[in-house]
DSSP file (Angstrom, degrees, kcal/mol; ACC not computed):
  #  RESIDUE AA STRUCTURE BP1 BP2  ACC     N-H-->O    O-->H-N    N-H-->O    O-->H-N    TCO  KAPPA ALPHA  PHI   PSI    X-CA   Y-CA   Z-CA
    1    1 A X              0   0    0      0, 0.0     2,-0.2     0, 0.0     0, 0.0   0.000 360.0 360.0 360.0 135.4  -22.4  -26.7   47.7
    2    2 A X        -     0   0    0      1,-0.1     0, 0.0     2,-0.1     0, 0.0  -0.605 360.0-139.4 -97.8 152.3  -23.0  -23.0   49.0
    3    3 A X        +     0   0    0     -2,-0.2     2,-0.5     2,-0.0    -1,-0.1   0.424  55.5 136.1 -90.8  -4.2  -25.9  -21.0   46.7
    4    4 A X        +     0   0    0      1,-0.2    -2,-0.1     2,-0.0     0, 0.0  -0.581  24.3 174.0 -83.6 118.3  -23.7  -17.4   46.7
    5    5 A X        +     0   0    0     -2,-0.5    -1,-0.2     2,-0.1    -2,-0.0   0.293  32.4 123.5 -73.3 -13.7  -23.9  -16.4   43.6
    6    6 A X        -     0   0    0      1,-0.1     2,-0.4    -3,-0.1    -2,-0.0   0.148  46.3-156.5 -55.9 159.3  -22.3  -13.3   44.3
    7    7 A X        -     0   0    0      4,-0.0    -1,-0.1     2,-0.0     2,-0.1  -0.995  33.7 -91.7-133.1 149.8  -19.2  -12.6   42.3
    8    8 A X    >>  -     0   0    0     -2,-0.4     3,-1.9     1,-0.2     4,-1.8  -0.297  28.8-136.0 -68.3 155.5  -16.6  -10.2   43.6
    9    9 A X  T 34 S+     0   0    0      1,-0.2     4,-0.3     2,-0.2    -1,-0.2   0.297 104.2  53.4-107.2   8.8  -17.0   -6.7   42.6
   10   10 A X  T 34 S+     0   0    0      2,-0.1    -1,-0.2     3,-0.1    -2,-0.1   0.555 104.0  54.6-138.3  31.8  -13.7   -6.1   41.9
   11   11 A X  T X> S+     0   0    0     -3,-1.9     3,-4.8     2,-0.1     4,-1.5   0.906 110.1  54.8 -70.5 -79.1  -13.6   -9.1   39.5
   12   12 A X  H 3X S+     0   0    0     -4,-1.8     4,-2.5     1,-0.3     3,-0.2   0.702 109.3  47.2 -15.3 -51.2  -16.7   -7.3   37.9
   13   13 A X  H 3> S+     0   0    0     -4,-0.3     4,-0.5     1,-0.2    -1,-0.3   0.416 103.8  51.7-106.1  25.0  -14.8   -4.4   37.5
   14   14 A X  H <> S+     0   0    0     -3,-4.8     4,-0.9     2,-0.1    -1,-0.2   0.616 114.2  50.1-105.9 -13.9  -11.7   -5.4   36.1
   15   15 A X  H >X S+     0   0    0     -4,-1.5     4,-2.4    -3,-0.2     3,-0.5   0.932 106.7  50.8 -87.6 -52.4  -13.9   -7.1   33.5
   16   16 A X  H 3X S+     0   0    0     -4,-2.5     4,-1.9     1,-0.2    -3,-0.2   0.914 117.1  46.3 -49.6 -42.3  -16.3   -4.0   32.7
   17   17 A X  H 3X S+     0   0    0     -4,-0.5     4,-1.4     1,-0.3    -1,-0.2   0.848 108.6  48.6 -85.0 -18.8  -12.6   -1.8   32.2
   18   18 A X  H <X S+     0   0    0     -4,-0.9     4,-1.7    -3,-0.5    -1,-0.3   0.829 113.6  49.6 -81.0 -39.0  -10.8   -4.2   30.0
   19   19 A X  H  X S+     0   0    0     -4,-2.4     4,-1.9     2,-0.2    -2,-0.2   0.992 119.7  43.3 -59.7 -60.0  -14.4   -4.2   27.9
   20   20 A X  H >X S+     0   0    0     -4,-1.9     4,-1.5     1,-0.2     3,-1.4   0.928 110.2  51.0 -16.0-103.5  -14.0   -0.1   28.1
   21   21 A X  H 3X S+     0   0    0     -4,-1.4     4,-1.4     1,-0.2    -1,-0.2   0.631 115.1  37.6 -17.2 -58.3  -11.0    0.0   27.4
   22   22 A X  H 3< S+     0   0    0     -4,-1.7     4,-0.3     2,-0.2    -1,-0.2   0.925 112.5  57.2 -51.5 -52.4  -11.1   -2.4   23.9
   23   23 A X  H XX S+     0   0    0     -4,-1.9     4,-0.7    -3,-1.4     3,-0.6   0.742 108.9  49.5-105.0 -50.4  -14.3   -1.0   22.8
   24   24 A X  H 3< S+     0   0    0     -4,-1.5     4,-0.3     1,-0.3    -1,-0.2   0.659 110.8  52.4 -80.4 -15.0  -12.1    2.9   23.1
   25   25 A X  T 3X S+     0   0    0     -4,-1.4     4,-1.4    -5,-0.5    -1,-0.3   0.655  87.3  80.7 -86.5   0.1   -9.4    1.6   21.1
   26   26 A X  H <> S+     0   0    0     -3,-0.6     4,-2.0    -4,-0.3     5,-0.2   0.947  87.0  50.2 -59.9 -53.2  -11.2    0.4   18.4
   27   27 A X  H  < S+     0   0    0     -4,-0.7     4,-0.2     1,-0.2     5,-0.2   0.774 114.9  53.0 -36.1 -79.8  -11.8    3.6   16.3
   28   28 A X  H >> S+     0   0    0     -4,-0.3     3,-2.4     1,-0.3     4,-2.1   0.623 107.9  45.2 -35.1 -74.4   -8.0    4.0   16.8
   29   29 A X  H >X S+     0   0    0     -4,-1.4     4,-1.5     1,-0.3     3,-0.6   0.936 117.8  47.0 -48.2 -70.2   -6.7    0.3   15.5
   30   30 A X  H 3< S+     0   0    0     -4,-2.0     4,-0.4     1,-0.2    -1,-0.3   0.391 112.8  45.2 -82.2  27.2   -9.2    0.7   12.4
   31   31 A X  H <> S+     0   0    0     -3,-2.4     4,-2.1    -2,-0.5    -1,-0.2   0.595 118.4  50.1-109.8 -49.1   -8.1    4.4   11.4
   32   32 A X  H XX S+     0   0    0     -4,-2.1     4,-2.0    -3,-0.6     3,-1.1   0.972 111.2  47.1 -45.7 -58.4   -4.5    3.0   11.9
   33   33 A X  H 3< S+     0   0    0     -4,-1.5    -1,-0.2     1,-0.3    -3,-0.1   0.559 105.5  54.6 -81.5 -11.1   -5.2    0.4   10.0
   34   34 A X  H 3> S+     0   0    0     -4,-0.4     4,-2.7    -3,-0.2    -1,-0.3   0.557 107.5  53.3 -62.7 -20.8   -6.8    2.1    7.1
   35   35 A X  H <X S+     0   0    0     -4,-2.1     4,-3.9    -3,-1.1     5,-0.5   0.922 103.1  55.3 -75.3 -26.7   -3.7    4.4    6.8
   36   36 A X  H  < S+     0   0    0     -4,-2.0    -1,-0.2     1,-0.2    -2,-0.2   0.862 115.2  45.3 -64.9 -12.6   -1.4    1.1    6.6
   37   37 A X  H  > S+     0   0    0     -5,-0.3     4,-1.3     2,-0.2    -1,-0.2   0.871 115.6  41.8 -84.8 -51.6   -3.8    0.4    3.6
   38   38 A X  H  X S+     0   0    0     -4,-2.7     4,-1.6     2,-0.2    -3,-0.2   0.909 113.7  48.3 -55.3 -62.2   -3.8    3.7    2.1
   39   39 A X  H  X S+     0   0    0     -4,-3.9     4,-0.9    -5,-0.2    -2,-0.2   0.653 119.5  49.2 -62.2  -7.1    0.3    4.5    2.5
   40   40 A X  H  > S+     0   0    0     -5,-0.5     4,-2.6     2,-0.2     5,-0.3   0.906 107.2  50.2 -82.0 -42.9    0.4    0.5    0.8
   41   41 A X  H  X S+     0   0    0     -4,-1.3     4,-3.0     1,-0.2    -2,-0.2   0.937 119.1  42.3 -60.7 -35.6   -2.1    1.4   -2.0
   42   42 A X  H  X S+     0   0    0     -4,-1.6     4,-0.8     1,-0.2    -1,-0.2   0.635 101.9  61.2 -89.0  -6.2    0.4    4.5   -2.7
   43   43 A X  H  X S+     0   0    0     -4,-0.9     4,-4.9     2,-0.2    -1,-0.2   0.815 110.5  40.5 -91.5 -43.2    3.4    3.2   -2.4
   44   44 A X  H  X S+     0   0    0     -4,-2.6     4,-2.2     1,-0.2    -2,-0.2   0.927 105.0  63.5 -83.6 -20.8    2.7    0.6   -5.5
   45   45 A X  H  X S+     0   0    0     -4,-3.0     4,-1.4    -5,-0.3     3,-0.2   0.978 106.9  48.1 -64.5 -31.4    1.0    3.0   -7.5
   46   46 A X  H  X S+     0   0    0     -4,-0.8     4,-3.4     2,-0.2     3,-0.4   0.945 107.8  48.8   7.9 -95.2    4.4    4.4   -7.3
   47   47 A X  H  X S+     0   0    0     -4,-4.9     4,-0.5     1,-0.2    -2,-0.2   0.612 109.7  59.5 -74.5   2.3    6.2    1.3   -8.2
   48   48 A X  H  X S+     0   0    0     -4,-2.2     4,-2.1    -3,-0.2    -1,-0.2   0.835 108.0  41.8 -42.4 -54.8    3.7    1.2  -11.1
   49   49 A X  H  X S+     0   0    0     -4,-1.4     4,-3.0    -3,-0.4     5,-0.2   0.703 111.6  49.7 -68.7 -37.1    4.7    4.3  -12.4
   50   50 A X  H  X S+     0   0    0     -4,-3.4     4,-1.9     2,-0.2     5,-0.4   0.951 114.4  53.4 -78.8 -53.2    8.4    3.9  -11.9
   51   51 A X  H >X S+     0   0    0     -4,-0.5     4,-1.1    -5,-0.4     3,-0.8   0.710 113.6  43.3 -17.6 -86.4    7.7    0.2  -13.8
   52   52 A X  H 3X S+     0   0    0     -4,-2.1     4,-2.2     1,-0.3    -1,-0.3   0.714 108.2  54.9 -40.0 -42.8    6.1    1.8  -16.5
   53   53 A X  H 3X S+     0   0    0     -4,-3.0     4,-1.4     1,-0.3    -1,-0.3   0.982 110.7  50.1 -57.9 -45.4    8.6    4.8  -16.9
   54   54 A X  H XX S+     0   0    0     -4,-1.9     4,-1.2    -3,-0.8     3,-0.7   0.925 110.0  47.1 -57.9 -41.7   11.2    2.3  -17.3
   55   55 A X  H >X S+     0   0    0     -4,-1.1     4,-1.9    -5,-0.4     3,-1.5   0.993 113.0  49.0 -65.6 -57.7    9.3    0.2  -20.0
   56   56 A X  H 3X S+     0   0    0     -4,-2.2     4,-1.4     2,-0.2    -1,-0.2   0.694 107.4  57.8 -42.1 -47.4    8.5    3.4  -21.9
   57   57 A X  H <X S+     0   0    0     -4,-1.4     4,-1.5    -3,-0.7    -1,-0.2   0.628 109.5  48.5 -48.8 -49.0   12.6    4.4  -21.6
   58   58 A X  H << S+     0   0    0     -3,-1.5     4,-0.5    -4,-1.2    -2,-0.2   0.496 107.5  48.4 -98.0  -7.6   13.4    1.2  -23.4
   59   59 A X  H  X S+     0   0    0     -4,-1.9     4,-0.6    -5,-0.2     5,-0.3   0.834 113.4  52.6 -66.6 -55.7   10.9    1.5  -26.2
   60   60 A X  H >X S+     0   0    0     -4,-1.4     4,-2.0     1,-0.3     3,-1.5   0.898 102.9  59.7 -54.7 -57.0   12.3    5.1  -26.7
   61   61 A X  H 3< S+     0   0    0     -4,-1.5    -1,-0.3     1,-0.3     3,-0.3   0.808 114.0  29.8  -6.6 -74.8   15.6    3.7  -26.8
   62   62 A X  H 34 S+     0   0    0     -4,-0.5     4,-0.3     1,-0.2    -1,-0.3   0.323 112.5  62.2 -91.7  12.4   15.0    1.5  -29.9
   63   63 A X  H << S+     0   0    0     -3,-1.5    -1,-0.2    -4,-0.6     4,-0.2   0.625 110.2  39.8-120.4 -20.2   12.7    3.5  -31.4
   64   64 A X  S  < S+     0   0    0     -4,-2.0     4,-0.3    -5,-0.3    -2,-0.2   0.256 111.4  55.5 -91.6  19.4   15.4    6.4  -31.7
   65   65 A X  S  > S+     0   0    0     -5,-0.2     4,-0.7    -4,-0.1     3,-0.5   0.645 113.9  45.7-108.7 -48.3   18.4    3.8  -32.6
   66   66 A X  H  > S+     0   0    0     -4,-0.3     4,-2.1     1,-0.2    -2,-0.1   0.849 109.7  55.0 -72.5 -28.3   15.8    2.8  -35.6
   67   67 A X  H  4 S+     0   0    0     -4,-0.2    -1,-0.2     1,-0.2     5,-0.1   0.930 110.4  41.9 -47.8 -57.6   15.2    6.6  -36.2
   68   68 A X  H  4 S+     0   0    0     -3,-0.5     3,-0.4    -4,-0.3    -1,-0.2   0.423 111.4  62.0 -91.8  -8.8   19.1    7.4  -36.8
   69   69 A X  H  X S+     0   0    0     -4,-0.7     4,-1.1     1,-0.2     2,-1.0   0.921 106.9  40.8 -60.9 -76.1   19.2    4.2  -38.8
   70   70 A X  T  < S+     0   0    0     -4,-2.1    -1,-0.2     1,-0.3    -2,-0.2  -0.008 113.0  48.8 -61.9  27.8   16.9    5.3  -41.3
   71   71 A X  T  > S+     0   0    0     -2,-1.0     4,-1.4    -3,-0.4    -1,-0.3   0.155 106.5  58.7-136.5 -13.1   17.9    8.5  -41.7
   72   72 A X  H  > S+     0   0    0     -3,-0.3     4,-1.0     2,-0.1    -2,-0.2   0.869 108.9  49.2 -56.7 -28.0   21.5    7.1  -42.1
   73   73 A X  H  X S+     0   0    0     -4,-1.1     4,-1.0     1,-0.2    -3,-0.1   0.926 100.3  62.2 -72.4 -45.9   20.2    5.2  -45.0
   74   74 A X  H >> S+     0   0    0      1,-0.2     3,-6.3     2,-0.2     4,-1.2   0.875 104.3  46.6 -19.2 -88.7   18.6    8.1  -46.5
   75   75 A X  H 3< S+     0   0    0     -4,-1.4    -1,-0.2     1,-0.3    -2,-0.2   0.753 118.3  45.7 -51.5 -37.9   22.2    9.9  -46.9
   76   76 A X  H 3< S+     0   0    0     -4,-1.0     3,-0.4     1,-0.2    -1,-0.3   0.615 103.0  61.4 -80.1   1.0   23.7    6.5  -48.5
   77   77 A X  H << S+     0   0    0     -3,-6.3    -2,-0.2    -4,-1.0    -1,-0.2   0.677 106.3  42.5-101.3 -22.3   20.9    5.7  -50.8
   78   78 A X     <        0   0    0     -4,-1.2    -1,-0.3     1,-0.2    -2,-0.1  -0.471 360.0 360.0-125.2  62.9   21.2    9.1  -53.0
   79   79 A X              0   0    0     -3,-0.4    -1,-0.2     0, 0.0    -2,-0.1  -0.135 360.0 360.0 -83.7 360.0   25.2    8.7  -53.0
């Protein structure tokens, strides 16, 4: 068994740029990946709001059909 330890140097340096290289995209990936986070958070406060408007739409609804009840009664009750 031969004792050279040596490793080729341009093993060595394919490993040191692939380290580079990871190590400078990181910022990138986690600034991307806060925006996926962000546009995610804003897109259901969103569909929150449209939720709610709708709920809100169909309360109005019955709470003006009761309105124009009672004020229909009104006009038949002193007749």
């Amino acid at each position: 068994m031969a004792d050279n330890t040596e490793v080729n140097p341009q093993i060595t340096d394919a490993v040191t740029q692939t380290n580079v290289k990871v190590v400078a995209e990181a910022p990138a990936q986690a600034i991307a990946s806060l925006y996926q986070v962000a546009s995610h958070s804003a897109g259901l406060s969103l569909q929150n709001a449209v939720y709610s408007q709708q709920a809100l739409n169909q309360i109005s609804t019955a709470v003006v059909s009761k309105a124009v009840s009672m004020i229909m009664a009104i006009g038949e009750k002193t007749s």
